[in-house]
VEXMIBA-811689 format. One record per residue: residue number from 1; residue in three letters; z, y, x of N, C-alpha, C in turn. Coordinates in pm, 1 decimal. Each point is the difference from the previous one (the first is absolute). Layout:
// VEXMIBA-811689
+------+------+----------+----------+----------+----------+----------+----------+----------+----------+----------+
| resi | resn |       nw |       nv |       nu |      caw |      cav |      cau |       cw |       cv |       cu |
+------+------+----------+----------+----------+----------+----------+----------+----------+----------+----------+
|  NUM |  ALA |        Z |        Y |        X |        Z |        Y |        X |        Z |        Y |        X |
...
+------+------+----------+----------+----------+----------+----------+----------+----------+----------+----------+
***
This chain:
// VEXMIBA-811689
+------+------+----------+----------+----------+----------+----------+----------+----------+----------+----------+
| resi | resn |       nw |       nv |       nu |      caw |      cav |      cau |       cw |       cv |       cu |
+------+------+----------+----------+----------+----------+----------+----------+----------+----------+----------+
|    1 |  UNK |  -3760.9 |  -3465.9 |   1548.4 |     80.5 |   -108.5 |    -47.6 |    124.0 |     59.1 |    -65.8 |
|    2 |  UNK |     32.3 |    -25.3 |   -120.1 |    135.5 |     18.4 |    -83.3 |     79.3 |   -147.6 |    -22.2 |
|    3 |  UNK |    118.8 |     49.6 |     -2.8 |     87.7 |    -94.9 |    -10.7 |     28.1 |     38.4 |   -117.0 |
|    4 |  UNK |    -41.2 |    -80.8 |   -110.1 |     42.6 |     58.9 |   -175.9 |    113.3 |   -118.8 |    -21.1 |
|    5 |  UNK |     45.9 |    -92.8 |     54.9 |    138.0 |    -99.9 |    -27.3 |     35.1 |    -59.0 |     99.8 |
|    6 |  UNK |    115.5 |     41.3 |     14.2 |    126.7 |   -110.1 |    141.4 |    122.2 |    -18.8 |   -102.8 |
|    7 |  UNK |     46.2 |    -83.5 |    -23.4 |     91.1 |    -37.5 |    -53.3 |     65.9 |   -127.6 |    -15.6 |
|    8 |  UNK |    140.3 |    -15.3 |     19.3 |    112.4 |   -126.3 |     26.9 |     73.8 |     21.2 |    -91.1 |
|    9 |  UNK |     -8.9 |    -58.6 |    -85.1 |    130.3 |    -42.4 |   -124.5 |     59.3 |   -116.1 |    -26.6 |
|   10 |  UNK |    113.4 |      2.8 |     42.6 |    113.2 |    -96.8 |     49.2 |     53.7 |    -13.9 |   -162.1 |
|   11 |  UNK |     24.7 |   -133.4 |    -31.9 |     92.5 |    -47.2 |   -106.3 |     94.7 |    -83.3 |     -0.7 |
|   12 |  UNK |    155.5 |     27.0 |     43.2 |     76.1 |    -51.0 |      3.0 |     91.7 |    -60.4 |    -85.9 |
|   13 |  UNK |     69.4 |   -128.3 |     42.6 |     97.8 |   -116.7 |   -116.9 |    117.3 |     -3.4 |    105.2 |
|   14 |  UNK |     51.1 |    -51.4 |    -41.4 |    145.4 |    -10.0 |     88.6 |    -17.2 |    -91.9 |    101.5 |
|   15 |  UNK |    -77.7 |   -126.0 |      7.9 |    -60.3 |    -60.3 |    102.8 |   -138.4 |     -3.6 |     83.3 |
|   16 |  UNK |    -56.2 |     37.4 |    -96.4 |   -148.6 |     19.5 |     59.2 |    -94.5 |    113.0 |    -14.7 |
|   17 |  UNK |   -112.2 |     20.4 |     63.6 |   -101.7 |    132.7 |    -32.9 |   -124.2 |      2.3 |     11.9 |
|   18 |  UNK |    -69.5 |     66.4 |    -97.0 |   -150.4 |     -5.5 |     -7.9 |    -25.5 |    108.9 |     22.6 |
|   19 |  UNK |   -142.9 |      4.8 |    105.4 |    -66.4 |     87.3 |     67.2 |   -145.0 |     12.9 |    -34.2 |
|   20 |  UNK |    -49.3 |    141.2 |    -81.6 |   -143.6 |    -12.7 |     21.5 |    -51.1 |    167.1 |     27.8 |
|   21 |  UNK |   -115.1 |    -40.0 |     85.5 |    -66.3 |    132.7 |     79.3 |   -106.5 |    -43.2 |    -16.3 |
|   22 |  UNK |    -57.1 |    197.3 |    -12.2 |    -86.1 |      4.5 |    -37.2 |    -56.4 |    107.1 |     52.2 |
|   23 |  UNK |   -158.7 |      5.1 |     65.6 |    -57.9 |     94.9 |     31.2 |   -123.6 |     19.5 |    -35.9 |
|   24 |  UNK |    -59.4 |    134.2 |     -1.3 |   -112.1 |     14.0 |    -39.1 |    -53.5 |    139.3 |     51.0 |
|   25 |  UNK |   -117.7 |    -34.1 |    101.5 |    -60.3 |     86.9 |     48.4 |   -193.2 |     69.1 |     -4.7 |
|   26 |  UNK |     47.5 |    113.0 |    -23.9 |   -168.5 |     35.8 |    -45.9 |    -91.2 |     36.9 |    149.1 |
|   27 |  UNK |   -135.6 |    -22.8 |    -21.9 |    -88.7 |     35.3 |    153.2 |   -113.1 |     36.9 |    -59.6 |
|   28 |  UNK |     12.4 |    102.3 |     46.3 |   -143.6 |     81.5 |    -28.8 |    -72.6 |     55.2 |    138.1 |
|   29 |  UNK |    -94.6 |    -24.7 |      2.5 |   -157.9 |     33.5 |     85.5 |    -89.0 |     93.3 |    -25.0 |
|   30 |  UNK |    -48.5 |     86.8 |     22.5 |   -103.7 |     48.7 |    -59.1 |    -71.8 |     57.1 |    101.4 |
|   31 |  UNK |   -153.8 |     34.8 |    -21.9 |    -53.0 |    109.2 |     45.1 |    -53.7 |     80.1 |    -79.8 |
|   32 |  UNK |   -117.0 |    125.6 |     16.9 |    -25.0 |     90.2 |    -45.7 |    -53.9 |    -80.1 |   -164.7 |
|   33 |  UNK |    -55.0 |   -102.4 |    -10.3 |    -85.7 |    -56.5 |   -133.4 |     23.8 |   -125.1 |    -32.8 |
|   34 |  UNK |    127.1 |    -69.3 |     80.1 |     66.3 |   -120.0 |    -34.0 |    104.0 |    -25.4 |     25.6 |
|   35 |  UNK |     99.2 |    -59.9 |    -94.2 |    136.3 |    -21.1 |    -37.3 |     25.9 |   -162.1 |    -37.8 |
|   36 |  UNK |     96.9 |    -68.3 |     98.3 |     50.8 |    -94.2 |     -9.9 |    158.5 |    -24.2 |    -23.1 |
|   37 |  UNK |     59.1 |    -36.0 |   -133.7 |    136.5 |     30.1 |    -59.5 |     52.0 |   -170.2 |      8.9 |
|   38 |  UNK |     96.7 |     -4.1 |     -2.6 |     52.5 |   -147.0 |      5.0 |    158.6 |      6.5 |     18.0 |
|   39 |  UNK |     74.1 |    -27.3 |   -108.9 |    123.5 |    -53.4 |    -35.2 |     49.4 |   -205.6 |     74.9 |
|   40 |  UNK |     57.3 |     77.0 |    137.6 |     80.9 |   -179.5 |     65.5 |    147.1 |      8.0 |    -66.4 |
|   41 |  UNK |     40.5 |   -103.7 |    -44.4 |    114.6 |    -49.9 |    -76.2 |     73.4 |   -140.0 |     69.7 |
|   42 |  UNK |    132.8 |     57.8 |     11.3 |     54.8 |   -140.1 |     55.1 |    145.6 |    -40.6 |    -76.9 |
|   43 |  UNK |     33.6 |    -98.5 |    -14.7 |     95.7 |    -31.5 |   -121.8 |     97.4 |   -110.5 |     96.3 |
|   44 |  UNK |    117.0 |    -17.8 |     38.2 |     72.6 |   -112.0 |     37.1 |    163.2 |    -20.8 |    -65.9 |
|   45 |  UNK |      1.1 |   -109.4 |    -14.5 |    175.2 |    -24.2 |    -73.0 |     51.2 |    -79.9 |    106.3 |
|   46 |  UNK |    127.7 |      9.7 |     26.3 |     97.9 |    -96.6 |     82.5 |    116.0 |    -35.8 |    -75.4 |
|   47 |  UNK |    113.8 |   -121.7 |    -12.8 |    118.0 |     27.3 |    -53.2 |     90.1 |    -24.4 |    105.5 |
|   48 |  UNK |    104.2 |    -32.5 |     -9.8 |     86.5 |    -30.5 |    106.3 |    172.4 |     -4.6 |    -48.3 |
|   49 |  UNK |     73.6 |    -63.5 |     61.7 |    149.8 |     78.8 |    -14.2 |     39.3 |     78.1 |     30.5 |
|   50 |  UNK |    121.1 |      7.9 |    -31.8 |     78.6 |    150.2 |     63.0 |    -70.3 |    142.1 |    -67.7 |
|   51 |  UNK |    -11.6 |     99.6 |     55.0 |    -19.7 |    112.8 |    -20.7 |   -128.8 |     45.6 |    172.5 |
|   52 |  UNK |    -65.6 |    100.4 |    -84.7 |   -117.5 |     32.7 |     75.6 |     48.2 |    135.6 |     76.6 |
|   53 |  UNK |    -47.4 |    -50.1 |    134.2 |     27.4 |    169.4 |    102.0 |   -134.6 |     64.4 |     31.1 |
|   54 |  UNK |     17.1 |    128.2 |     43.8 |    -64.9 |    117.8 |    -10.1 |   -101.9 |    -59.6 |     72.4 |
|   55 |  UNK |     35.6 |    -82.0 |    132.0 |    -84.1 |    -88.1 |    102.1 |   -129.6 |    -51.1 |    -53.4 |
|   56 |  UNK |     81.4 |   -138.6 |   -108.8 |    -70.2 |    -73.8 |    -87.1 |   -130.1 |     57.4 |    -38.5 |
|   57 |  UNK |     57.3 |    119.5 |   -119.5 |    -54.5 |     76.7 |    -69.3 |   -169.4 |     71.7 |     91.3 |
|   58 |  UNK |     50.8 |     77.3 |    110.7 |   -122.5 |     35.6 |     94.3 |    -80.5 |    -73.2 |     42.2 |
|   59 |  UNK |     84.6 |   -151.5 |     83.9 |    -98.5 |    -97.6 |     25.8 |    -53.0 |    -77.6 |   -117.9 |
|   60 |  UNK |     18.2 |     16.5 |   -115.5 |    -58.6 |    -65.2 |   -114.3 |   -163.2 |    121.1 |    -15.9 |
|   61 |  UNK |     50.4 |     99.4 |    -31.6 |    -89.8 |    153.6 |     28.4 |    -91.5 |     12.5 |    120.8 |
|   62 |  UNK |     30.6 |    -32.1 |    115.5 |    -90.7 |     18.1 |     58.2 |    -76.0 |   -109.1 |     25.2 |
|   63 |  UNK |     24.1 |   -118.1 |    -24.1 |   -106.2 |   -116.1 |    -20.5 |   -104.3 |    -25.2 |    -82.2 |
|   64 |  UNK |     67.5 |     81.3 |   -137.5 |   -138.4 |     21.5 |    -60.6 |   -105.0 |     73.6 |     31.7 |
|   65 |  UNK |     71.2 |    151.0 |     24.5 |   -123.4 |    102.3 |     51.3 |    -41.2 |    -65.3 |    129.1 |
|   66 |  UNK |     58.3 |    -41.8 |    112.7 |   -106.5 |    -92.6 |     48.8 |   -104.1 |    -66.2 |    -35.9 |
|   67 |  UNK |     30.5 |    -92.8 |   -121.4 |    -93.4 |    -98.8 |    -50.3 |   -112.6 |     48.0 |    -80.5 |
|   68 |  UNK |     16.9 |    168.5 |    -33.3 |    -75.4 |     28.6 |    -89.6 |   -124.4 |     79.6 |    109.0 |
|   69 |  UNK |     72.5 |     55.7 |    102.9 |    -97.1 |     54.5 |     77.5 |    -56.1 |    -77.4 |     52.7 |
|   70 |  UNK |     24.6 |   -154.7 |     17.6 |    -95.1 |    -85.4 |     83.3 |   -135.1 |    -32.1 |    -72.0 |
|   71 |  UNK |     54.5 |     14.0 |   -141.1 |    -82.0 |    -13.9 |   -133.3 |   -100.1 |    108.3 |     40.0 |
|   72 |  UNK |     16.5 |    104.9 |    -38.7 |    -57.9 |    153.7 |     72.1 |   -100.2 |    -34.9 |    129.0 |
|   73 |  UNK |     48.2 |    -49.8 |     72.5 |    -96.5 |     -9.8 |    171.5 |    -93.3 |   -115.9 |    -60.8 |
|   74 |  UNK |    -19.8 |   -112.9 |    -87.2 |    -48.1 |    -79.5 |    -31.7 |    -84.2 |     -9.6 |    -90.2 |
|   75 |  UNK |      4.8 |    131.1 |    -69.0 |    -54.2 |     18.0 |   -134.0 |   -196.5 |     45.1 |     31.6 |
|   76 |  UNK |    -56.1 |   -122.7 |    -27.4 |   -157.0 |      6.1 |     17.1 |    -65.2 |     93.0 |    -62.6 |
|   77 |  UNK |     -8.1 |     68.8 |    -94.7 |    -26.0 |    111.7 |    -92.9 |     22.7 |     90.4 |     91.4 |
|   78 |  UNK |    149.0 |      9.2 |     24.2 |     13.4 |    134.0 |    114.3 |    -44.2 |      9.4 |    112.4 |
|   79 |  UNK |    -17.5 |    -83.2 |     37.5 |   -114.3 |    -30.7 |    178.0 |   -143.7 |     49.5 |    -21.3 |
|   80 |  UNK |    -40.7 |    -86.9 |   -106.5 |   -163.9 |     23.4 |    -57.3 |     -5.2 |    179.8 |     -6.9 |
|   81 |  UNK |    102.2 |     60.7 |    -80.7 |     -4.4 |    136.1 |    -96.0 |    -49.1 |     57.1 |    172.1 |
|   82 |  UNK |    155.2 |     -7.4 |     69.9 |    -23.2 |     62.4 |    151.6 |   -111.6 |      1.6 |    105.5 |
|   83 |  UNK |    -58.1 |   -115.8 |     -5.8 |   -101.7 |    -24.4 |     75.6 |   -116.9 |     23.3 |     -5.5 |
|   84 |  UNK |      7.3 |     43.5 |   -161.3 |   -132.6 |     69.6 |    -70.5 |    -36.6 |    154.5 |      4.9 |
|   85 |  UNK |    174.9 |     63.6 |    -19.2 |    -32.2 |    142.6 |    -27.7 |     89.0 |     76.3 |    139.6 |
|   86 |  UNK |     52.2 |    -62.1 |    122.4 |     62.9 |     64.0 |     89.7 |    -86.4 |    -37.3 |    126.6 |
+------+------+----------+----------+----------+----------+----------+----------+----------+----------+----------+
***
């Protein structure tokens, strides 16, 4: 498993702020004569007032990669691939 994107980019106004994260993780499987590749992607925006803390920022971050790995444990292709060649 690679983590090819984690990222929080905050855009701030003097009253308010927009938030969007983004992750994207690669999973690869294989055995000796078969290879299973698959790109999970997760995308979320928030806005809010005030100004965004480091807090925010992580718990914004780690909710996605949560959401993307649940994606991951759920993913039928990847159960089938496993159950076939492990």
């Amino acid at each position: 498993m690679d983590l090819l994107d984690a990222l929080v980019k905050v855009e701030h106004s003097v009253f308010s702020h927009s938030m969007d994260t983004n992750v994207q993780i690669q999973l690869v499987a294989e055995t000796t004569d078969k290879k299973f590749v698959k790109r999970y992607t997760g995308k979320a925006t928030s806005e809010g007032a005030s100004s965004v803390s480091v807090e925010d920022m992580e718990i914004a971050l780690n909710s996605l990669l949560e959401a993307v790995l649940q994606d991951i444990a759920r993913d039928q292709q990847l159960t089938t691939f496993m159950n076939e060649n492990f």
